[in-house]
C-alpha positions in Angstrom: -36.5 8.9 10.1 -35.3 12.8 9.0 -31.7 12.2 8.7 -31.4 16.0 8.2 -33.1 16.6 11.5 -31.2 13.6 13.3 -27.3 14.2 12.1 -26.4 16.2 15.3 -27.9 13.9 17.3 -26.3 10.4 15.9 -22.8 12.0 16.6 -21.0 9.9 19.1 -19.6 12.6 22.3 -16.4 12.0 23.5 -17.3 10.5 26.9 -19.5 8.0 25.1 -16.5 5.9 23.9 -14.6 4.7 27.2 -17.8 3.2 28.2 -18.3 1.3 25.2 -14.7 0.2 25.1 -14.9 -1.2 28.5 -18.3 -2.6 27.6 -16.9 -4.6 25.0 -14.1 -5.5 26.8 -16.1 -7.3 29.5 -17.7 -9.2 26.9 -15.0 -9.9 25.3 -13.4 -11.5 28.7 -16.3 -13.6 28.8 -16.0 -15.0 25.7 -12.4 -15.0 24.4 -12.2 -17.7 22.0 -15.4 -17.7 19.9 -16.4 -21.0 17.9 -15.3 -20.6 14.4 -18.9 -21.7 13.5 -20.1 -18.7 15.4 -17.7 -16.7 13.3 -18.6 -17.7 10.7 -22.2 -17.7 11.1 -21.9 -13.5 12.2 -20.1 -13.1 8.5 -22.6 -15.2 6.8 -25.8 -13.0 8.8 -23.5 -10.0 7.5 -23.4 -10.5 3.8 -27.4 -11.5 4.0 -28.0 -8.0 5.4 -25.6 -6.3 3.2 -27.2 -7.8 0.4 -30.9 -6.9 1.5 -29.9 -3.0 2.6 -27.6 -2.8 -1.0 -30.1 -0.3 -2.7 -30.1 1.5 0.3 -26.6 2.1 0.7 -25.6 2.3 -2.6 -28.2 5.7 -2.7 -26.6 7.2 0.9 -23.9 6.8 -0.5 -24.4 8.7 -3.8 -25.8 11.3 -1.5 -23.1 11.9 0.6 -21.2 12.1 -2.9 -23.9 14.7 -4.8 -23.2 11.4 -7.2 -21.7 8.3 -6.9 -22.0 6.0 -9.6 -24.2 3.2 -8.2 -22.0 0.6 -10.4 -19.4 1.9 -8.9 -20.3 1.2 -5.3 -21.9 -2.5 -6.2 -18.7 -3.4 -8.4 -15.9 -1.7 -6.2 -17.7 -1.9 -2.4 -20.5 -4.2 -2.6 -19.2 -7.3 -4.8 -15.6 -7.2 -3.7 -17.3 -7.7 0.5 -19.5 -10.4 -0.9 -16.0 -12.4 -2.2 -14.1 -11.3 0.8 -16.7 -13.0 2.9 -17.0 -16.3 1.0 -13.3 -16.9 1.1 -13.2 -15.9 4.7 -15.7 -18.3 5.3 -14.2 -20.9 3.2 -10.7 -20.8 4.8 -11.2 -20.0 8.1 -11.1 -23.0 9.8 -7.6 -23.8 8.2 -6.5 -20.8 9.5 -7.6 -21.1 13.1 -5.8 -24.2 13.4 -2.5 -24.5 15.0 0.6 -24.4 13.4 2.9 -27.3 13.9 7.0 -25.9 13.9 10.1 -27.9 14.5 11.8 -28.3 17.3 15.4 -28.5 17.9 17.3 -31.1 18.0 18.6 -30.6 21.5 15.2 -30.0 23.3 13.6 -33.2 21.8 11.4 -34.3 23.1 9.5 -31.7 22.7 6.4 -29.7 20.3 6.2 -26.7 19.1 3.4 -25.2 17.7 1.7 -21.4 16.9 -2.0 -20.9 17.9 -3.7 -18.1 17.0 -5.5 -16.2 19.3 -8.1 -13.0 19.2 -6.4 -10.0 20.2 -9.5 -8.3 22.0 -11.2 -5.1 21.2 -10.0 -3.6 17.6 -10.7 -0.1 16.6 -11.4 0.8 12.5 -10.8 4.1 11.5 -13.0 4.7 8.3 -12.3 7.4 5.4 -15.2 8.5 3.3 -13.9 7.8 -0.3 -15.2 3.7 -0.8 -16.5 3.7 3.3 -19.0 0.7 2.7 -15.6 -1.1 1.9 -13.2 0.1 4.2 -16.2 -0.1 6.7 -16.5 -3.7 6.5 -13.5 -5.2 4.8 -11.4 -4.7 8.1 -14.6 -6.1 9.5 -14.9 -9.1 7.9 -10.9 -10.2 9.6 -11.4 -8.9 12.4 -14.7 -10.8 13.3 -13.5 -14.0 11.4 -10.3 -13.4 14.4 -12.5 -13.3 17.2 -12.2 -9.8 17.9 -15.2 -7.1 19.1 -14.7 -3.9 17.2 -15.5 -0.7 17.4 -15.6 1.7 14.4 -15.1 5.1 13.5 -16.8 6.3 10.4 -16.4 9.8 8.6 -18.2 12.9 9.3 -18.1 13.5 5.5 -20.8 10.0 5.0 -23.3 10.9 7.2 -26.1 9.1 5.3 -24.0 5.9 4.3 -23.1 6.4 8.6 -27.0 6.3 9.3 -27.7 3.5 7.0 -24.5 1.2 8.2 -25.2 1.7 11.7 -29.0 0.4 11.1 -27.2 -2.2 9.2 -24.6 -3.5 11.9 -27.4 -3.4 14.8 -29.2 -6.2 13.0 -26.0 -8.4 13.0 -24.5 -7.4 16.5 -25.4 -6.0 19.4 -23.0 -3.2 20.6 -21.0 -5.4 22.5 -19.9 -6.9 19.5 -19.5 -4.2 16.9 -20.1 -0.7 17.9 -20.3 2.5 15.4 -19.2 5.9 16.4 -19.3 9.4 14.5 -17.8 13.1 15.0 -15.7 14.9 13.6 -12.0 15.6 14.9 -12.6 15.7 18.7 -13.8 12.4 18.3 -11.5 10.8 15.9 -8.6 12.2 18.5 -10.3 10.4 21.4 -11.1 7.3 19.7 -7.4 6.8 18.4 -6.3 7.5 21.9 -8.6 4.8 23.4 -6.4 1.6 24.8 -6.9 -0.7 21.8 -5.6 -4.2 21.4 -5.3 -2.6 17.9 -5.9 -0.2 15.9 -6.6 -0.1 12.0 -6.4 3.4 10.5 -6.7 4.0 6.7 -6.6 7.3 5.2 -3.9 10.4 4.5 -0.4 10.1 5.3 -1.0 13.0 7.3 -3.5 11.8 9.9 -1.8 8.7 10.5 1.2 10.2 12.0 -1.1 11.9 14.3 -2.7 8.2 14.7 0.5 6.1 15.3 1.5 9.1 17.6 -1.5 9.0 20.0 -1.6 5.1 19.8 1.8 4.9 20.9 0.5 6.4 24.5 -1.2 2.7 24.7 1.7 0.9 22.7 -1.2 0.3 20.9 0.3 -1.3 17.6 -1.4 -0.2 14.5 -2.2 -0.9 10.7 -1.8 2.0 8.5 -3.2 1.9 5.3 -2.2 5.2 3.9 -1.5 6.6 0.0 1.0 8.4 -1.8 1.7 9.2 -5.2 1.1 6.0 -7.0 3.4 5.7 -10.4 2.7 3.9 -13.6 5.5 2.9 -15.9 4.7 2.9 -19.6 6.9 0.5 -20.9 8.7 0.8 -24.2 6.9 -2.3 -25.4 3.3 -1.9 -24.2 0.4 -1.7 -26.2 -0.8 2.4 -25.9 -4.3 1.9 -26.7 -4.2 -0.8 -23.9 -2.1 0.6 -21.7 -4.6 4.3 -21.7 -7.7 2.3 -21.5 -6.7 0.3 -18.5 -5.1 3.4 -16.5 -8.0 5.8 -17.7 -10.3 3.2 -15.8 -8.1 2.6 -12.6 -7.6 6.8 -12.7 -11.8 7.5 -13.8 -12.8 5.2 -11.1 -14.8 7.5 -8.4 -13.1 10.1 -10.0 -9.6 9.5 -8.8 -10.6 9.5 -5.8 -8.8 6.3 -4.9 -5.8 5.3 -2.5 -4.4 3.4 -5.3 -5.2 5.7 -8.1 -2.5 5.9 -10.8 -1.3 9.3 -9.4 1.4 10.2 -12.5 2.7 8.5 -15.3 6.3 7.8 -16.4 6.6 7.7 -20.5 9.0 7.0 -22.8 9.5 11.1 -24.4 8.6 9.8 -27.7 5.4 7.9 -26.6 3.9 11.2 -24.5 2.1 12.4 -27.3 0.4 9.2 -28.4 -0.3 8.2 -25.3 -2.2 11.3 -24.8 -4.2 11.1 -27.8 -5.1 7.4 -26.9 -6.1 8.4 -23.2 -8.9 10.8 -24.8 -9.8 8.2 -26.6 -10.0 5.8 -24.3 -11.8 8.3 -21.6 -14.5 9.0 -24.4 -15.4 5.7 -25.3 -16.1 5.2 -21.6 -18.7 8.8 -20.5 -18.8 10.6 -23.9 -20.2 13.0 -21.2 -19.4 14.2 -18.0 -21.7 16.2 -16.2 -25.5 14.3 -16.3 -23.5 10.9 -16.5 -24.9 8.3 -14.1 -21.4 6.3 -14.3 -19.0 9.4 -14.0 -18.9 10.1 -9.8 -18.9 13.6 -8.5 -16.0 15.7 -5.6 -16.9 14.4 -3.0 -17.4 18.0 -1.2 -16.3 21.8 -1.6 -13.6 21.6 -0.4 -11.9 18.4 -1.8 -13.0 20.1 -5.1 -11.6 23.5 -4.3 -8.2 21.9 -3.5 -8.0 19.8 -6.5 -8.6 22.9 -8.8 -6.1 25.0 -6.5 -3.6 22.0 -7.5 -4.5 22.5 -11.2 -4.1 26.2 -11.2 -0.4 26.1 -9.9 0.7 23.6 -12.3 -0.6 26.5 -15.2 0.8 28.9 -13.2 4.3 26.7 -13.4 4.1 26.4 -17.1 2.9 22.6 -17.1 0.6 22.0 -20.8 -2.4 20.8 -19.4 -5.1 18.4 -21.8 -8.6 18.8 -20.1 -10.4 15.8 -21.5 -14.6 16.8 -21.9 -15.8 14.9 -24.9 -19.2 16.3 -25.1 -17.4 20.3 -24.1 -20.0 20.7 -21.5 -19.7 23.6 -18.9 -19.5 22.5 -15.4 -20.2 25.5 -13.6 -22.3 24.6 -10.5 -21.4 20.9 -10.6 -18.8 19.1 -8.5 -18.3 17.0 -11.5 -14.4 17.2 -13.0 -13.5 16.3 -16.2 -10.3 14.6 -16.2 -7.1 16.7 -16.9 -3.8 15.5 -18.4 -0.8 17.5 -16.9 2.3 17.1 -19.0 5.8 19.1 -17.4 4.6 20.6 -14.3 7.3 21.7 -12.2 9.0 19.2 -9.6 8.4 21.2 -6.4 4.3 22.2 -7.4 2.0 20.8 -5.1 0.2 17.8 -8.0 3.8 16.5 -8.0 4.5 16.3 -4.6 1.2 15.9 -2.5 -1.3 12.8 -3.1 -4.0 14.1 -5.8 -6.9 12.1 -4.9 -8.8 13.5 -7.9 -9.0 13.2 -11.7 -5.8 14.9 -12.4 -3.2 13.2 -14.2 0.5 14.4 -14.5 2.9 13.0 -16.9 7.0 12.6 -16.4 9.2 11.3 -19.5 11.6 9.3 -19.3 14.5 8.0 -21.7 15.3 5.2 -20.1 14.0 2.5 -17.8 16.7 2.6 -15.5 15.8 6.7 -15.2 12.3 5.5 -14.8 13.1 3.4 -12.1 15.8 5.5 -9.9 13.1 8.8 -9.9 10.3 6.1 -8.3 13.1 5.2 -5.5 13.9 8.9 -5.2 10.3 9.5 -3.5 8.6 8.3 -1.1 7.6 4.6 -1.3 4.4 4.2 -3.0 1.2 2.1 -2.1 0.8 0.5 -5.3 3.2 0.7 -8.6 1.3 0.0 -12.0 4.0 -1.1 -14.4 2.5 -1.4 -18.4 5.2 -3.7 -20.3 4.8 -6.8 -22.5 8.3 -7.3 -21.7 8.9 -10.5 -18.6 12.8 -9.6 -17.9 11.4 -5.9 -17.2 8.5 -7.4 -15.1 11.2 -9.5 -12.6 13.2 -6.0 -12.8 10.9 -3.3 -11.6 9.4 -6.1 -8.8 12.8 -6.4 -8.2 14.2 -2.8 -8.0 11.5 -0.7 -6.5 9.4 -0.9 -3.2 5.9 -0.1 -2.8 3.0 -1.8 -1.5 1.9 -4.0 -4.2 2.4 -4.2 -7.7 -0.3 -4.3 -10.5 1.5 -5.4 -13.9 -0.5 -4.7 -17.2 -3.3 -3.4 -15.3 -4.4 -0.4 -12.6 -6.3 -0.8 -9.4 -7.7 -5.1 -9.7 -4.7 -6.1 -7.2 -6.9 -4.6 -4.7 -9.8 -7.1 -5.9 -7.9 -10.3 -5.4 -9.3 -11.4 -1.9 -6.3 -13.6 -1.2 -3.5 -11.4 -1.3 -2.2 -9.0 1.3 -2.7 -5.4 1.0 -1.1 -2.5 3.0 1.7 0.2 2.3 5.3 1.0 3.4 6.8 3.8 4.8 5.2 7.0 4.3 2.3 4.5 2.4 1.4 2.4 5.1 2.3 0.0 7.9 0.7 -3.8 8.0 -1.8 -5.5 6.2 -4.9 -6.6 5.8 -7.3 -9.1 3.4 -6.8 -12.9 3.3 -4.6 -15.1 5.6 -2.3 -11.6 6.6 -5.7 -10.0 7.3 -6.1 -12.7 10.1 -3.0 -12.9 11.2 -3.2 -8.8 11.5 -5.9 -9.3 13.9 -4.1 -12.2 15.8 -1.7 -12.9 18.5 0.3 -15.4 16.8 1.2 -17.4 20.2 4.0 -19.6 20.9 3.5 -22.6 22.6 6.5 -25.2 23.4 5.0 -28.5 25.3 7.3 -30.9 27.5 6.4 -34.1 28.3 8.0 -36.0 31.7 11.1 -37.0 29.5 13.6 -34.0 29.3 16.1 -34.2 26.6 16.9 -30.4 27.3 18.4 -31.5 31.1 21.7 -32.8 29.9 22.5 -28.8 29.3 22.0 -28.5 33.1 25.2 -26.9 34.9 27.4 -28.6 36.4 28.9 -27.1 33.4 32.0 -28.2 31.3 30.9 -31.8 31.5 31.5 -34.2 28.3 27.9 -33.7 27.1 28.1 -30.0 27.3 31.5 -30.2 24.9 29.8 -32.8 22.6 27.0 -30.4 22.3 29.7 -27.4 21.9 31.7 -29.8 18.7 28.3 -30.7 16.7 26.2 -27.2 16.8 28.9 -24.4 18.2 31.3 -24.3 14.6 
């Protein structure tokens, strides 16, 4: 197939998506409790089909990129699914089971219990920096829920779009999981579409726009979002450590990356050795830029243009800015970026106050860890917070004393590899999560269920009231 001749024509049109909403929704009414061993057999069929396409998604996806490192996207996209499916697989049917809960004294005797229950038809918004992950990681809980799903992928993949469509249609038919592309008239429908919920990651931006229009529907949605992401350099960390670990987390598709480290917090007197041991660190890792196969290219013009726009106010502000380029290569013509080290850039330019989403990398010193800690819960609430500290009592304190979504200590970016913890924001970072047991329960109606047999404990509450029983009751559990 031409892809080049086909793109217009695989974009979904706005009147295509009621129908296959309702479509799904019938099916789903006629099936809406699927056999966990037909769950799990849809997520087993899955990973065998991701597994045989890998090559070819791994390349649409370097195309849609001009370059992706192809490590990259079997390391960060492709291995991380294959581990989210096993343990999905290999805990599901603990999940599914009902949850036994107490019950009250006075109502015995009675059961209570919590089933969990599919919640319908789920809509997945998709972003285009890892979209192969945050594709089919939603997925994966959703399906192992019992939900059908309908996704929404970005107009900025359009040959990882072809080759995941292809992909899906050889798991499930459309009733089960359908794909849609377009660009904003058709994101704008979709999100507007009467969801039993909807799963939106990407900027903070859009997903005000997204909660707004599913709020039509009371629609209740997961947003997983950004934000400036700190790091802490502690005053007992290891420097060389501490640079190689964040340059990886920050190098990693070029910064491109929800959780990227977005700006640093040193001690004053560490700032220059820690900048000296970042270039270090980044050499040892591409001791060139431009024709390196592992270093990941902007992913389009204008992504790039904005990031340079960001680095050309910060000069313009006075910040001292360390471009990092080992092998001093010139990169005219290439969407490749060699990473830049901002050091004082004013508060109120736009790399200190807007996500960066690229391989730009501010620095803010600090004198103490208490001042560390109070400009972190001066801004918005992060999605993750890497803290770099050899030091446990400061550990329990910034856990303790900050908010963000997760917390990564003594390393960048891996929290988001551990399958069975819960990921998602807070505040302007996010709403809900996702991966694991909290990814199922996302994608769940936890229901309450209270049983009563023909003996009634609960009758002696029954008016007439002031009786004996009623001020017995009243002397043991109203104190």
């Amino acid at each position: 197939m031409n892809i080049e001749n086909n793109r217009l024509h695989q974009h979904t049109q706005v009147a295509q998506l009621q129908p296959l909403f309702e479509a799904q929704l019938r099916a789903f009414n006629n099936n809406k409790y699927p056999a966990v061993d037909e769950r799990k057999a849809q997520l087993q069929a899955l990973k065998k089909v991701m597994l045989a396409r890998q090559d070819e998604l791994v390349a649409a996806i370097s195309k849609d990129f001009g370059h992706r490192s192809e490590d990259e996207t079997r390391l960060c996209e492709v291995l991380t699914l294959v581990e989210a499916i096993d343990s999905t697989i290999k805990h599901l049917a603990r999940w599914c089971k009902p949850s036994a809960r107490s019950t009250a004294l006075i109502f015995q005797p009675a059961s209570n219990k919590v089933v969990y229950q599919p919640l319908g038809v789920v809509g997945i918004m998709v972003p285009w920096n890892y979209p192969l992950y945050l594709s089919l990681s939603p997925l994966i809980t959703a399906i192992a829920a019992g939900n059908r799903v309908m996704l929404k992928l970005s107009e900025h993949t359009p040959y990882f779009n072809h080759s995941l469509a292809q992909l899906l249609a050889e798991v499930f038919s459309e009733e089960q999981v359908a794909v849609t592309t377009g660009v904003a008239d058709v994101s704008t429908a979709f999100s507007q579409l009467p969801f039993n919920h909807l799963f939106f990651t990407g900027s903070t931006a859009v997903g005000r726009l997204v909660m707004r229009a599913a709020a039509a529907n009371l629609t209740p949605v997961t947003l997983e979002l950004g934000g400036k992401s700190p790091v802490i350099i502690g005053d007992t960390t290891d420097l060389d450590m501490a640079a190689e670990r964040i340059c990886f987390g920050k190098s990693l598709n070029a910064g491109q990356t929800c959780v990227a480290p977005d700006y640093i917090l040193c001690p004053e007197h560490k700032k220059q050795a820690f900048i000296a041991a970042y270039q270090n660190a980044f050499a040892r890792m591409y001791p060139s830029i431009k024709d390196n196969p592992d270093y990941t290219a902007i992913i389009n013009d204008g992504q790039y243009q904005r990031l340079q726009a960001l680095l050309e106010e910060a000069k313009a502000a006075g910040a001292s800015c360390t471009t990092i380029n080992p092998a001093k290569e010139d990169f005219n013509g290439s969407r490749k970026m060699p990473p830049v080290l901002i050091d004082n850039a004013g508060q109120d330019t736009r790399v200190m106050t807007e996500e960066i989403f690229g391989p730009l990398l501010p620095i803010v010193s600090y004198e103490s860890l208490q001042q560390a800690v109070d400009y972190i819960n001066a801004r918005p609430r992060p999605l993750a917070l890497y803290l770099f500290s050899l030091d446990k009592n400061e550990h329990a304190r910034v856990v303790h004393e900050t908010h963000s979504g997760g917390v990564c200590i003594n390393n960048t970016m891996t929290h988001l590899a551990q399958v069975d913890l819960p990921f998602g924001g807070i505040g302007e970072s996010g709403m809900g999560h996702y991966h694991g047991f909290e990814g199922f329960q996302t994608f769940s109606k936890a229901k309450a269920v209270h049983t009563l047999g023909k003996l009634n404990g609960g009758k002696l509450l029954y008016p007439p009231y002031g009786r004996s029983i009623h001020r017995l009751f009243y002397k043991l559990f109203v104190k």
